[in-house]
MARDRENVO-715192 format. One record per residue (C-alpha): x, y, z; residue in three letters. Coordinates in Angstrom, 1 decimal. Layout:
REM residues N
<rec><c1>X</c1><c2>Y</c2><c3>Z</c3><res>ALA</res></rec>
...
REM end
This chain:
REM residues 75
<rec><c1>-80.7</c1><c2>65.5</c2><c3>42.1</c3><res>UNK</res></rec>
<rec><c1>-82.4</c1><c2>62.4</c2><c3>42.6</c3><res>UNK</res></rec>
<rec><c1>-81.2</c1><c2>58.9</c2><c3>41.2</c3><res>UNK</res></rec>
<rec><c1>-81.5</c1><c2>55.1</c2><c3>41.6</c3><res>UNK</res></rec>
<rec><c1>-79.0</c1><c2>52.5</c2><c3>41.7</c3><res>UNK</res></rec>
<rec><c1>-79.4</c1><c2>49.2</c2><c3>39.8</c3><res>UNK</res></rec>
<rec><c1>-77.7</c1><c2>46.5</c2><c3>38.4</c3><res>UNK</res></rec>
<rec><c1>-73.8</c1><c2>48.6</c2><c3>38.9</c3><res>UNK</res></rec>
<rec><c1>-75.6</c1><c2>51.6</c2><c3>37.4</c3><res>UNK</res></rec>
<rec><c1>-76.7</c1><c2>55.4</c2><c3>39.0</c3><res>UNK</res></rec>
<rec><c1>-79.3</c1><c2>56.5</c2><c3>36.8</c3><res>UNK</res></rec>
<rec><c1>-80.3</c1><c2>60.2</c2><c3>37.6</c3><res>UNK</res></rec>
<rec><c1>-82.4</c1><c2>63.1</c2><c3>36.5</c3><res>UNK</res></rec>
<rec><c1>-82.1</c1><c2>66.9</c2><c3>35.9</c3><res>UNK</res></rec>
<rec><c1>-84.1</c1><c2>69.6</c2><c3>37.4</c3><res>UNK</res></rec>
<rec><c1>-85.9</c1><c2>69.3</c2><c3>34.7</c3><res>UNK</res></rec>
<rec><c1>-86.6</c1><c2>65.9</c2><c3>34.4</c3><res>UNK</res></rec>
<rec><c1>-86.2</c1><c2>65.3</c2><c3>31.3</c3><res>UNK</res></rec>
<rec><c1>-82.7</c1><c2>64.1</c2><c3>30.7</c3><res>UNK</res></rec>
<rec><c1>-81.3</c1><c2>61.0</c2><c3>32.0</c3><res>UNK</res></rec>
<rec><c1>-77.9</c1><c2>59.9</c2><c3>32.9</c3><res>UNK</res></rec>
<rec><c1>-75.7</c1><c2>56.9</c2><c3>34.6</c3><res>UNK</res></rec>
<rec><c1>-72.8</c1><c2>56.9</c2><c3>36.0</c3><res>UNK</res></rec>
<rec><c1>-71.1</c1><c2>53.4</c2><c3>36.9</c3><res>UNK</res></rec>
<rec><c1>-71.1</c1><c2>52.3</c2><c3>40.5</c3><res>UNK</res></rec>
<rec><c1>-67.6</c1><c2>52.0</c2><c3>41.9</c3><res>UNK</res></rec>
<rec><c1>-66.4</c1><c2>48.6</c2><c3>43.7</c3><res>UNK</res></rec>
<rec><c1>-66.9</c1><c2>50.6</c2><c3>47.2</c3><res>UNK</res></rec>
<rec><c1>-70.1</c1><c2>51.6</c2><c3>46.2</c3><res>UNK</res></rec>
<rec><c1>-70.1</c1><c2>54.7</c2><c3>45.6</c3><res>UNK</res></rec>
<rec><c1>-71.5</c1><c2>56.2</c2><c3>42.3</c3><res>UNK</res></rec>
<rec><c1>-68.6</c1><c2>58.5</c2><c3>39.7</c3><res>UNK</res></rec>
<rec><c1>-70.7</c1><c2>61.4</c2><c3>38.8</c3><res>UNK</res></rec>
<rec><c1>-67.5</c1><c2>62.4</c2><c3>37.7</c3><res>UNK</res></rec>
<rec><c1>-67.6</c1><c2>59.8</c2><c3>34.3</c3><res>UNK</res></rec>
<rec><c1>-71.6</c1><c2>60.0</c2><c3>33.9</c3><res>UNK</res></rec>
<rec><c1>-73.1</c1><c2>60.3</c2><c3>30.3</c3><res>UNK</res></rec>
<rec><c1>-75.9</c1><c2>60.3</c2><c3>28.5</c3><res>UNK</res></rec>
<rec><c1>-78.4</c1><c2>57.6</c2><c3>27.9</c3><res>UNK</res></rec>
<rec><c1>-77.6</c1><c2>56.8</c2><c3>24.0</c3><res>UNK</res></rec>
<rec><c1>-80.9</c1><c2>55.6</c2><c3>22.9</c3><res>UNK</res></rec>
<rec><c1>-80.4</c1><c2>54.5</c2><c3>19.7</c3><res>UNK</res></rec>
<rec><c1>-77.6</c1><c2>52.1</c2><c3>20.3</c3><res>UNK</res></rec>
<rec><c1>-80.0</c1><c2>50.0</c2><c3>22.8</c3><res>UNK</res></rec>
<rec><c1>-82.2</c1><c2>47.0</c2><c3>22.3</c3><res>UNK</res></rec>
<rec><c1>-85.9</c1><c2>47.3</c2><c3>22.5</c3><res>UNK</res></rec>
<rec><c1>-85.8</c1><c2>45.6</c2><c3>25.9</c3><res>UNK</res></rec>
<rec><c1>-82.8</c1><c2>48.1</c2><c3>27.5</c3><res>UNK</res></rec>
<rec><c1>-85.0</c1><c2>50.6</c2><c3>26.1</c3><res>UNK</res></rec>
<rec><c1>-87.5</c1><c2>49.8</c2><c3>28.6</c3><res>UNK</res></rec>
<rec><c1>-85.7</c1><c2>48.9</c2><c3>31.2</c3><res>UNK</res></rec>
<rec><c1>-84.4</c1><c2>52.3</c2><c3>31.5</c3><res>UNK</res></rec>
<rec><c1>-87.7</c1><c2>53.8</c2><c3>30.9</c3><res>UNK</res></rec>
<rec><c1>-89.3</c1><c2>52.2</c2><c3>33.7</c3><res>UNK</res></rec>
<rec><c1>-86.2</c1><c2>53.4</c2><c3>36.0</c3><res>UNK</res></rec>
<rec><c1>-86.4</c1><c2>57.1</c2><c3>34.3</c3><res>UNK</res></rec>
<rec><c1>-90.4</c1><c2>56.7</c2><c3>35.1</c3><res>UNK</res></rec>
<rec><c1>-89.9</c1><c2>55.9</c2><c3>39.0</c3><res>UNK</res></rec>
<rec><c1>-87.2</c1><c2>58.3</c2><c3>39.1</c3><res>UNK</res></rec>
<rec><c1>-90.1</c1><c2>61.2</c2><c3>37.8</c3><res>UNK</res></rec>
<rec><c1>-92.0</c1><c2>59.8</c2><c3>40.5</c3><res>UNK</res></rec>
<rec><c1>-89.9</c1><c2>60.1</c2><c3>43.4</c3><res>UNK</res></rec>
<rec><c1>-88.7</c1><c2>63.7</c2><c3>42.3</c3><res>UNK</res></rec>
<rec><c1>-93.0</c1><c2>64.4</c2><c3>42.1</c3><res>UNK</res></rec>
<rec><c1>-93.0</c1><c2>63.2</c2><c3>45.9</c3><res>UNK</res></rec>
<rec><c1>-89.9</c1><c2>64.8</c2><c3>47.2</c3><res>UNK</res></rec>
<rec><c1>-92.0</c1><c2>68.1</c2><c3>45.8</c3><res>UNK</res></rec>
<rec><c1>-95.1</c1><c2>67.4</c2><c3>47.2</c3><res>UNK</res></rec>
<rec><c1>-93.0</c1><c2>66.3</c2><c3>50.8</c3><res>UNK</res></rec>
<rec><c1>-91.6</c1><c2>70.0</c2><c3>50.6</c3><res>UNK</res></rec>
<rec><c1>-94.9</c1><c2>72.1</c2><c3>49.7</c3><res>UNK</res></rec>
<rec><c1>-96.4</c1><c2>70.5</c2><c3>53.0</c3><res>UNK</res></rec>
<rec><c1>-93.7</c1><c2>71.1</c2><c3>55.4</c3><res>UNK</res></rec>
<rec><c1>-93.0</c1><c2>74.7</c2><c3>54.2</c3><res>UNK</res></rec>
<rec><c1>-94.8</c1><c2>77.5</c2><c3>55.7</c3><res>UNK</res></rec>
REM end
């Protein structure tokens, strides 16, 4: 799983990549996959909306290179 932390928030992808979550970030800083959810989209405003679309965006990113880092080391 891949994710990024911002602003208190873990936002994460599935295998997939096509569903989103968050989880809150804990005071110690660690993230509670345990509570995550779904991103409701229709209860945000236009600019949450794309806040969170450019974080699921780099997230697709960095999952693309973490599979292109593992097709070149593996023989």
């Amino acid at each position: 799983m891949h994710y990024i932390v911002t602003n208190n928030n873990a936002y994460a992808i599935d295998h997939s990549g096509d569903v989103l979550y968050s989880a809150d970030v804990l005071d110690n800083g660690t993230v509670d996959w345990d509570n995550a959810y779904d991103i409701a989209w229709e209860i945000l405003d236009e600019e949450q909306r794309e806040y969170i679309a450019h974080v699921a965006y780099h997230l697709q990113e960095i999952a693309k290179l973490s599979e292109e880092h593992l097709e070149v080391f593996v023989k």
